[in-house]
N, C-alpha and C positions, 0 to 999 in steps of 0.2 A: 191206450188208456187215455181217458178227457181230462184235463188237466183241472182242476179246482179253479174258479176266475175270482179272484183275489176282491176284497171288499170297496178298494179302491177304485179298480176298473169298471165294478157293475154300479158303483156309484154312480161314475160318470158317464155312464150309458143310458142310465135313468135319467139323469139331469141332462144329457142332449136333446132329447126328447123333449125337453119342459119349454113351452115359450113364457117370455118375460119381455114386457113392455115399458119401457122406460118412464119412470112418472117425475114431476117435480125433482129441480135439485136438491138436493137432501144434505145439513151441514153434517158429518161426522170428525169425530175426533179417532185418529190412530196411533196407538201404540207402537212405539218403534225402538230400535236399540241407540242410547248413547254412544255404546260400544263399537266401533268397527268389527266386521268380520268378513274378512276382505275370503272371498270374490263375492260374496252374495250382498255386503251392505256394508259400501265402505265411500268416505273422501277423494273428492280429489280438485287438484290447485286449478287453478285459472286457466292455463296450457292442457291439461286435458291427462297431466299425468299424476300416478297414483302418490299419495301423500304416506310412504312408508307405513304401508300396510301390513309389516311385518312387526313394528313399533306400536302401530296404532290399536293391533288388535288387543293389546294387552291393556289396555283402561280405555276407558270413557274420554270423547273430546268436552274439553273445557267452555265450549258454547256449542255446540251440536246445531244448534238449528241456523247455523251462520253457515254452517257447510255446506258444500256444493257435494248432495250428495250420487253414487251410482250402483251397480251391481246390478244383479240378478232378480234378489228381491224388490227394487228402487224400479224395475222397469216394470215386474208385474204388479207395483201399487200405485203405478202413474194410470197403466191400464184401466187397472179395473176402477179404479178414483172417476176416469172422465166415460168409460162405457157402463157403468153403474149410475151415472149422472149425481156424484160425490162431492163436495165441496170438502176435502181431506185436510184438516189438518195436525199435521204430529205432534205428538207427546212424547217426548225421550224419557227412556227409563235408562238407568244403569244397571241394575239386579236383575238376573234372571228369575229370583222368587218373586219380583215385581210383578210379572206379567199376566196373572190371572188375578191376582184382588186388586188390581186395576181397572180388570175387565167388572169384578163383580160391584165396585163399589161407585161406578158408571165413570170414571175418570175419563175411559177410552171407551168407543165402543166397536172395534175391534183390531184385530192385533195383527202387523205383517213380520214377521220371524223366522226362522230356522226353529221353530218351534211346532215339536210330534203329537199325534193325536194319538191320547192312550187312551184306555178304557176309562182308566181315574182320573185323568182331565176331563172326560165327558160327566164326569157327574155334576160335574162344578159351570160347566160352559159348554155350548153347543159348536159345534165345528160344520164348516162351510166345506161343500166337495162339489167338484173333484179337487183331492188334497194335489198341490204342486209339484212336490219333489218328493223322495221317501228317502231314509238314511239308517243305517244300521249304527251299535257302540263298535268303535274300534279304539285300540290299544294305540297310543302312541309312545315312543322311547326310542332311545339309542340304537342306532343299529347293531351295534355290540349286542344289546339286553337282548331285541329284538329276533335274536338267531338263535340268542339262547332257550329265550320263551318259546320260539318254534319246536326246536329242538323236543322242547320238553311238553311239547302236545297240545302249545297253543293257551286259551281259555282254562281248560283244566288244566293245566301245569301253573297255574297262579294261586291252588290251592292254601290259603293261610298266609299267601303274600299279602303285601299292603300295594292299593291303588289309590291314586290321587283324582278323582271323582268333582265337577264343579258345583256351587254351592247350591242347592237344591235342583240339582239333575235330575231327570224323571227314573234313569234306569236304574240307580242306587240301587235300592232293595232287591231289583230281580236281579239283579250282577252278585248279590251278595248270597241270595240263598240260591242259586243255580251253580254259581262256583265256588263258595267259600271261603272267599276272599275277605280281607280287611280292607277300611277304607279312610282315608281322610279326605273331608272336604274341605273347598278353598279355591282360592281365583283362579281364573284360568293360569296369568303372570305368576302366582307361585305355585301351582303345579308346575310349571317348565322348570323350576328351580329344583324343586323337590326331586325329579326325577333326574337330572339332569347337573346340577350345582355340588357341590365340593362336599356336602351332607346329602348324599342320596334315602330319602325316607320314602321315597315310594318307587316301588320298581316301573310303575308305567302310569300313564295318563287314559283313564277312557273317557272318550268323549265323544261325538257325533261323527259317523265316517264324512271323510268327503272334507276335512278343514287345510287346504294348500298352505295357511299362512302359520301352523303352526311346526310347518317344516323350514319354515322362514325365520324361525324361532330356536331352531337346531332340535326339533322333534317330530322326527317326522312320523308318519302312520305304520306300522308296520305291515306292510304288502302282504306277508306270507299266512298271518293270524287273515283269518277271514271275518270282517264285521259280524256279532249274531244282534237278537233282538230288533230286526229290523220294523220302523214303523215307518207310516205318512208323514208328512207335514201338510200342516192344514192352517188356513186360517180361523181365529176362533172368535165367536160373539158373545155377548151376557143371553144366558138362558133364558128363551121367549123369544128373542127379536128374530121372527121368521122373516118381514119382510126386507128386512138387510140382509139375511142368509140368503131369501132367494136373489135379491140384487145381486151377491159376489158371487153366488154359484154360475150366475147365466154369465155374469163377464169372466169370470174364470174359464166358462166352456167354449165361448167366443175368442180365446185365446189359444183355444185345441183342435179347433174346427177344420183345419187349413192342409189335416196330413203333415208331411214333411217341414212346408212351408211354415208352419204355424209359427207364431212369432216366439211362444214356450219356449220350443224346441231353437231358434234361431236366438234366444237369449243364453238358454244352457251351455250354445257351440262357443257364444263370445264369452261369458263368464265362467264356464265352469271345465269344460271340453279340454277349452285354448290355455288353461291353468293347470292341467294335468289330474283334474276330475277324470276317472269312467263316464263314460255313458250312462245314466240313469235306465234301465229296464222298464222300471212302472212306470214310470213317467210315459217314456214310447208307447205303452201299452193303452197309458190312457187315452194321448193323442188317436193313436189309431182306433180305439174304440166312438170317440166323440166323430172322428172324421169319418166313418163309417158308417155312422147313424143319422148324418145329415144331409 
């Protein structure tokens, strides 16, 4: 049987295909997180080590743009900043509802995140591909909780329980009417408490699979639930600006062109791989897609 090729992969097949010529440097402003989210976009000191990223992920640095920053995300926006021919400068937000009436109200003019492309972000902003990385919601809690939930059939065994959800998360509503679950929203730092602290009010945290530093946190993901609602991550522009979309698609594909070697893939191994990430599937796919078409 032929397998379905996912929307992300024929994106980027299309966009291999596409030549783009570098014109004038161009100033943009980008949006970026206050927040650490250590391994993809996080601090670190003068000697080259990490600035408790297990602390840090839970608030916003107190002057952000003083920091020396790295990750995952920090290498593919150096990228595409000087092969896009970008004059980048960032804009820190703290709130994740930040990030799109940023975009729309021209603050930024586009966003580098851990931030998914859904259908309802596209009404609002256009998104750039081939998307980076992709991430499904995963449960995170106790590993106690965590056996139990298995136990009890995973996602559907949360029926009418309460989850602790961060404050305008995109999966909210399809976690709630897919499973029927209850939800409180709130920071990432008091989810861990909630679930976790001396008044347990939410049995689990869902949040983006794939976050190492919230097991640093003493919460870790639970391995056995299998992430669902998988989406892309994408970078996103104010609706209209083709000619910056097509800028960051060609240096995003310049970035997949290479097979194995690509630098994508050679950043995933150092940040995400080397931290006790999986392996990204779509991502591989896309690479070998772009690197096959060139």
């Amino acid at each position: 049987m032929r397998r379905a090729v996912p929307r992300l992969f024929l994106a980027a097949a299309v966009l291999a295909a596409t030549a783009w010529a570098k014109g004038e440097i161009q100033d943009v402003k980008v949006g970026v997180s206050a927040v650490p989210k250590f391994p993809y976009w996080y601090p670190v000191a003068e000697d080259g080590s990490v600035q408790q990223p297990s602390d840090a992920a839970a608030s916003a640095l107190t002057d952000p743009s003083a920091a020396n920053w790295t990750g995952y995300l920090h290498s593919i926006l150096e990228s595409i900043c000087e092969t896009a021919a970008l004059n980048c400068q960032l804009v820190f937000y703290t709130e994740l509802t930040d990030r799109i009436p940023l975009l729309q109200n021209g603050s930024v003019d586009f966003i580098v995140d851990t931030l998914s492309a859904t259908d309802d972000r596209a009404q609002l902003v256009d998104f750039v591909y081939p998307g980076f990385y992709s991430a499904g919601v995963s449960l995170y809690t106790s590993p106690e909780q965590a056996a139990m939930l298995e136990a009890a059939g995973g996602w559907d065994g949360l029926t009418n329980l309460t989850v602790c959800v961060p404050e305008g998360y995109y999966a909210t509503e399809a976690l709630q009417r897919q499973y029927g679950i209850n939800v409180i929203e709130t920071k990432i730092e008091d989810a861990v408490q909630a679930v976790k602290g001396d008044t347990v009010s939410c049995t689990a945290l869902a949040y983006d699979s794939a976050q190492p530093q919230l097991a640093k946190l003493g919460l870790p993901e639970a391995s056995g639930i299998p992430p669902v609602l998988t989406t892309r991550y994408a970078i996103p522009v104010r609706k209209g600006d083709d000619e910056l979309r097509r800028r960051l698609s060609a240096a995003l594909v310049e970035l997949m062109q290479a097979g194995t070697r690509s630098p994508i893939l050679e950043w995933e191994k150092q940040y995400l791989l080397d931290n006790g990430v999986p392996p990204n599937a779509e991502l591989e796919a896309v690479v070998k897609a772009i690197s096959y078409f060139q």
